[in-house]
N, C-alpha and C positions, 0 to 999 in steps of 0.2 A: 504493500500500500504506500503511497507518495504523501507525500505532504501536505498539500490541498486534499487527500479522500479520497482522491481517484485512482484506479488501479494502473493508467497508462499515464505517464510522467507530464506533466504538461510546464516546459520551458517557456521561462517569462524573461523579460528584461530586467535589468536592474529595479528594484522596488524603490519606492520614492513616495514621498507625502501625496494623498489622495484629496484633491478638493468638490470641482463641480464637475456636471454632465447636463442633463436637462430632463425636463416632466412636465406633465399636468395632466388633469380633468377633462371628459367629455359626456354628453347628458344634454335631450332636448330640455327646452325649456317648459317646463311646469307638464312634461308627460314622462312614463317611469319607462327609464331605458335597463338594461341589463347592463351587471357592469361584471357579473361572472357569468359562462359560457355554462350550457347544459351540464356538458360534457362534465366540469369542476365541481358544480353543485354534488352532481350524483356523485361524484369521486368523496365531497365531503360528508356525504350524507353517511358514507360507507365507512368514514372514521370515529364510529362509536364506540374508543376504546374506553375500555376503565378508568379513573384517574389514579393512578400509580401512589402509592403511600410515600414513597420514595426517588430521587432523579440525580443523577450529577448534575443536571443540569436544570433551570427550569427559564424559557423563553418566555416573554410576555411581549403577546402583539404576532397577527397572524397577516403581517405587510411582504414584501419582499425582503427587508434587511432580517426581520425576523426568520423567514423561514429559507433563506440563502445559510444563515450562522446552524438555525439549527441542522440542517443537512450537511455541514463540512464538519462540526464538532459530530454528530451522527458517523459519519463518514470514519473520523480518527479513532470512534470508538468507544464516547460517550454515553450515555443512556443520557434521553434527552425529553423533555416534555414541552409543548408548545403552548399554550393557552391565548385565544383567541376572544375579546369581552362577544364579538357578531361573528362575521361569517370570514373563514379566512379567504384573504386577496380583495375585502372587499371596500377598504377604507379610501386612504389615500392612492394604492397601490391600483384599484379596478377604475380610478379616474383618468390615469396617466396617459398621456400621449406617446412616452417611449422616447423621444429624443436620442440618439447617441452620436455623439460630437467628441471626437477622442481628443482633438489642439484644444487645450485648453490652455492657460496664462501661465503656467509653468510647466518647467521640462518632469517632474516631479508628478503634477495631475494628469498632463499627455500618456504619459508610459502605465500608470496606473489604469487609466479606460482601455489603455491596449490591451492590457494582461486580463481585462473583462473581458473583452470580446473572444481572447482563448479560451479563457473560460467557458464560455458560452455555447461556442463551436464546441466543445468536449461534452458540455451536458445537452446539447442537440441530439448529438451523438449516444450519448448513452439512454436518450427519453426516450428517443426516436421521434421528436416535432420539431419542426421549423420555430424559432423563436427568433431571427436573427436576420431583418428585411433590409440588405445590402444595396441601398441607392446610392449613395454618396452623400458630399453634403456641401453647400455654400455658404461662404462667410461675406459680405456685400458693405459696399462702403463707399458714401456718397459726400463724407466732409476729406478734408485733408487729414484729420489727427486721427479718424477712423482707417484710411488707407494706412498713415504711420502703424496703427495696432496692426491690421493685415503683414505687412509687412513684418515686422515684428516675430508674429506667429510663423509666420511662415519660415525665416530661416531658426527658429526656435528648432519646426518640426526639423527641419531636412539636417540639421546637426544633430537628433538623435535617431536618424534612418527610418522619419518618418513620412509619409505618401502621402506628399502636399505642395502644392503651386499654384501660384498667381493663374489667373483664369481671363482670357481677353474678352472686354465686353458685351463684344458681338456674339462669343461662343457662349455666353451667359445668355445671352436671348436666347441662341437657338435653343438649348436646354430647356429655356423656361420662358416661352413661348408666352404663357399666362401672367407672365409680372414684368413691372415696368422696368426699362433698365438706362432709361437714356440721363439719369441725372446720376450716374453710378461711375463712381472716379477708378475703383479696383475692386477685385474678388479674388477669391481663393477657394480651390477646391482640392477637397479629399475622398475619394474614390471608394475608399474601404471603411465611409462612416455608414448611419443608415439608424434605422429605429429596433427597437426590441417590441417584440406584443407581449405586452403585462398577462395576458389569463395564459399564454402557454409556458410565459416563465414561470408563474406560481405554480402551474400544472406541472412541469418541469422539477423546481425544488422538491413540490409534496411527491412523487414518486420517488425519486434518489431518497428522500428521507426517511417513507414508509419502505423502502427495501432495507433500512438500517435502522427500523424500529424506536422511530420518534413516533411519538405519542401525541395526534393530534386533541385538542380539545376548542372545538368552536361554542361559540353562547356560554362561555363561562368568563364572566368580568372578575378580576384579580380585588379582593376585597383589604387585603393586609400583609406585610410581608412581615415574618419574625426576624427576630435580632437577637444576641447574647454577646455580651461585651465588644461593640459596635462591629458584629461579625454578621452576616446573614444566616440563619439558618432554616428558613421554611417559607412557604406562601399558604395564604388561605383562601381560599373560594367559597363560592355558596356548595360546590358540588363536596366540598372535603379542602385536606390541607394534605399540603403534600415536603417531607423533609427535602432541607438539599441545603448545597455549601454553594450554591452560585445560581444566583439570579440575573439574568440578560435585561433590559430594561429597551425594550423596542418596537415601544408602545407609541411611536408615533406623534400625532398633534397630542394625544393624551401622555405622553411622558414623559414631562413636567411634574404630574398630578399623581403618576406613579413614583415620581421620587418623592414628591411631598407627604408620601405613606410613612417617610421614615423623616418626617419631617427637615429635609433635604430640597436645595432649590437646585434646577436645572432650566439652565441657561437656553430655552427654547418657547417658540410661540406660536398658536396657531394662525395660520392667515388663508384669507381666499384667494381663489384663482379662479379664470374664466378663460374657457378656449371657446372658439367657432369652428365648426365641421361645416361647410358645404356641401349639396347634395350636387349629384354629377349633373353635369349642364355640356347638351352637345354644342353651344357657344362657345362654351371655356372649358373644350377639353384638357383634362388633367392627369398624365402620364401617371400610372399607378408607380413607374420605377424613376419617376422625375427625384432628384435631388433635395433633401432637408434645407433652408434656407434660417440662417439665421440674419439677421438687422439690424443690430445692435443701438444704432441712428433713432430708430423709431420701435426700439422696446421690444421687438416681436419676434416669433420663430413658426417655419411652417413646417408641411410635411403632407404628402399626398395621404391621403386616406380613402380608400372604396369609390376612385373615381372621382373622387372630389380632393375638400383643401381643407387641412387643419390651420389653424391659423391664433396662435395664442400671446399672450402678453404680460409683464412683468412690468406691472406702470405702477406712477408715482400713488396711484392710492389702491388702497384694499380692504377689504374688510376683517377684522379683527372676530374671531370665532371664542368662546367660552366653553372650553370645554366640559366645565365641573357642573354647567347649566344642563346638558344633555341626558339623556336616558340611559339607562343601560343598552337598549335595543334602537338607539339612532341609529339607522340606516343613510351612509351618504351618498349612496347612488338616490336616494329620495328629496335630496335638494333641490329646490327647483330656484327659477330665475323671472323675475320679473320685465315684463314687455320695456319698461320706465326705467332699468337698472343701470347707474351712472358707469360701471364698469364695463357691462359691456358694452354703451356707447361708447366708449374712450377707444375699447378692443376695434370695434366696427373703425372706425376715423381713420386708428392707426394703420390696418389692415387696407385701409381704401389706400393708403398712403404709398403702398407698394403693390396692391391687386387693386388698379382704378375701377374695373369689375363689382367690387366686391361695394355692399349699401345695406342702409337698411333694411332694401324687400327685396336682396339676395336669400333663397329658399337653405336656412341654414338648420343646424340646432344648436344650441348651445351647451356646453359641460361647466358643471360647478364643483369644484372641490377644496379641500383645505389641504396645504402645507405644511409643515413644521421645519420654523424657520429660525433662524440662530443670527444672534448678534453681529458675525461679521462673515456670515455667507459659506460656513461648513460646518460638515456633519460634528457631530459628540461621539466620540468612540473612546470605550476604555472605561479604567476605573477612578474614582476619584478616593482620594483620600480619610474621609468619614466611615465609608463600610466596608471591608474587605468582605467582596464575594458578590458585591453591585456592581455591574459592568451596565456602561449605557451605552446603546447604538442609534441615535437617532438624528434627528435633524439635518435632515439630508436637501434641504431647499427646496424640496419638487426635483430632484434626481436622482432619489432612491432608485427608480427602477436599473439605471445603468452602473448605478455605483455598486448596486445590491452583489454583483458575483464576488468582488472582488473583499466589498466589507465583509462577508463572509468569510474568506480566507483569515482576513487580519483578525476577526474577533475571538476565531475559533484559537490562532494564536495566539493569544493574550490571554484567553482560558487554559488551555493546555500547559502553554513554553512556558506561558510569565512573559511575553516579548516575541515578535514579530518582525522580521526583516526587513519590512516595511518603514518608511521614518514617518511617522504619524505625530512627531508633533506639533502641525498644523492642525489636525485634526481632535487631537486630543481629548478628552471628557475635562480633564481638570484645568483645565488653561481660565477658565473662567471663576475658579473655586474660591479663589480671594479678593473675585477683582470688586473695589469696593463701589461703584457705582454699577454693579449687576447683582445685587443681593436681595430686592425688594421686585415684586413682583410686577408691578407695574412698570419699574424702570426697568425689567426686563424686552416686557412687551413692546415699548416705546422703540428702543434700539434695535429691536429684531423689526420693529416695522419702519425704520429708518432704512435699517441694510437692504430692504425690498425695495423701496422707494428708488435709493440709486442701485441698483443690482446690476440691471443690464447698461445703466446709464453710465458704470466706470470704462476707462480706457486699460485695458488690459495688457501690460507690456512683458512679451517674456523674452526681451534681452537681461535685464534686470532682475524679473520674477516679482515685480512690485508694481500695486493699481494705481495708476496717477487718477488727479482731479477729473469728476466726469465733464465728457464733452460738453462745451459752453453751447455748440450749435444742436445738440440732442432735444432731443423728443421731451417738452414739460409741459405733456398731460399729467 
């Protein structure tokens, strides 16, 4: 057996600090879409194991960081237990758009979505499903400071042997026939980005997991976790309690509220998000293998979907979600969106701004989901110094689902080794643990919904590895 779990060796690059990738939400507006497939329903319906008295391990939160960790720790040989409050893949994780964009602002986050996508390719492989939709991807830039970042990224990639190049604008048309491109100063493309589908990744994890006997539990919300001299030692539920020396904490926009069981703050927040799907239009036809677009200028990222155009955005407002208001059985595929709703007017505006097409009585639907979102734009991985045997995996910005193979690898590391080859600290859980203006819950929320605010709006430089001021000529919606 290898290291990551798998029986057939799977070589990575050098490991390096993990930050972003991309995600979000989809769902008409105020009618109930699916956000898990037949297929996964019945697969979970069919996990009515007992809850275990006992675990090495026990995961809380049935997203994809959750169930990527519990299948590599499964994998290495753990006895592991999952606990789900709803249905698992159905949170933040059955909203997602899938995004995977591997140049990212450091040579450090680059090579880490690289070693996802091996990942990925391996457990294709072993599922036997397609999870891994290989279009490419464009980066687009229509001020000058935005060509400097393209550039930038660009000889970033090509010094760590990565498959990426300036794109001439005219070949940017032909590609992408359906978006504007005559005010577009450079671009760059990469061949080998492309999107992941969130239900056959979760499909995906839950098999490799249940073939190493993780123990799934859906509809059971985590009520209390035990302690003995600031050590963890058990969880409780309404169904039972179950002993164990190590709790996973990757509960998503809820965990926060699961560290606050141990009366512990965590540095994360929930926020909304809203994407547009359009429905296929023989006007504006829509290459199903057309290119991912990202636009940094104007907030937004797209992606062909079923004939038509995902089209979603990271603008200056959002709405702020409570999550301790909710039920045990909120369902988020059941969000719906109002006709009036100042987001996704902003989404529509921005969206016309590069698809002139695209209006408000474009035949769309809308998706609403929530995030968990962190102070300065990366996940919480690891343990923090108050409980030995509390590991948190969350706040993934809205790109869990790309980040999810590889967080797996590192967490299962960190539980097993004690340490990870990886240099995670960027990433970190405790970086925040004493920082004195992140201690009060409010001024948590506030900067986590600051860091949203200019999110796409920084300049990303990775000669440096460091975000300059955002662009003065960007998008302030």
């Amino acid at each position: 057996m290898t290291r990551n779990g798998f029986t057939r060796p799977l070589e990575r690059p050098c490991r390096e600090t993990l930050l972003l990738g991309f995600n979000m939400p989809r769902q008409p507006a105020r009618l109930p879409t699916r956000s898990i497939p037949d297929p996964l329903r019945r697969t979970e319906s069919e996990m009515a194991d007992p809850l275990p008295t006992t675990s090495d391990v026990v995961v809380i939160g049935g997203g994809v960081a959750g169930l990527s960790t519990a299948m590599q720790l499964a994998t290495r040989g753990a006895s592991v237990t999952l606990l789900e409050r709803e249905r698992l893949g159905n949170g933040s994780t059955g909203r997602a758009a899938g995004l995977l964009g591997q140049l990212r602002g450091t040579r450090a986050a680059t090579k880490m979505l690289m070693d996802g996508v091996e990942i990925v390719a391996e457990l294709e492989e072993r599922a036997g499903v397609k999870i891994y939709v290989q279009t490419g991807s464009l980066r687009v830039a229509e001020t000058d400071r935005r060509a400097e970042e393209i550039r930038d990224l660009v000889e970033m990639g090509r010094q760590i042997g990565f498959d990426i190049d300036h794109l001439p604008i005219d070949e940017v048309a032909r590609l992408l026939p359906y978006m504007r491109t005559d005010d577009l100063v450079d671009a760059c493309y990469c061949p080998t980005d492309g999107h992941l589908q969130p239900a056959e990744l979760v499909a995906s994890y839950l098999q490799v997991g249940r073939e190493h006997n993780v123990v799934y539990q859906a509809g059971c919300p985590v009520r209390g976790l035990e302690f003995s001299d600031n050590r963890v030692t058990g969880v409780t539920t309404d169904q039972g309690a179950i002993s164990t020396p190590v709790v996973i904490n990757a509960a998503g926009p809820w965990s926060h509220l699961v560290a606050g069981l141990l009366d512990s703050n965590l540095q994360t927040a929930a926020l909304g998000h809203v994407y547009l799907t359009t429905r296929p239009d023989d006007k504006q036809p829509v290459d199903r293998q057309s290119p991912a677009i990202r636009n940094r200028h104007h907030r937004i990222y797209s992606r062909p979907e079923s004939g038509g155009l995902i089209v979603g955005m990271y603008g200056s407002e959002t709405v702020r979600h409570d999550m301790q208001s909710l039920p045990d059985d909120f369902d988020m595929s059941a969000l719906t969106v109002r006709a009036d709703d100042l987001n996704v007017a902003l989404l529509i505006d921005a969206a016309k701004q590069r698809f002139p097409w695209i209006d408000e009585r474009t035949p769309m639907t809308i998706t609403r989901g929530i995030m968990t979102f962190t102070p300065d734009g990366k996940p919480v991985c690891g343990k923090r110094p108050d409980y030995d045997g509390l590991f948190h995996c969350s706040g993934f910005c809205g790109h869990g689902i790309v980040q999810s193979p590889v967080i797996g690898v590192i967490m299962a590391d960190l539980v097993l080794d004690g340490h990870t080859d990886y240099d995670i600290q960027a990433i970190h859980a405790d970086r925040f643990f004493e920082h004195p203006q992140l201690q009060d819950r409010s001024d948590i929320e506030d900067a986590c919904y600051q860091m949203h605010a200019g999110y796409y709006g920084r300049i990303e430089d990775g000669a440096d590895q460091t975000t300059r001021d955002p662009d003065p000529d960007g998008s302030t919606v």
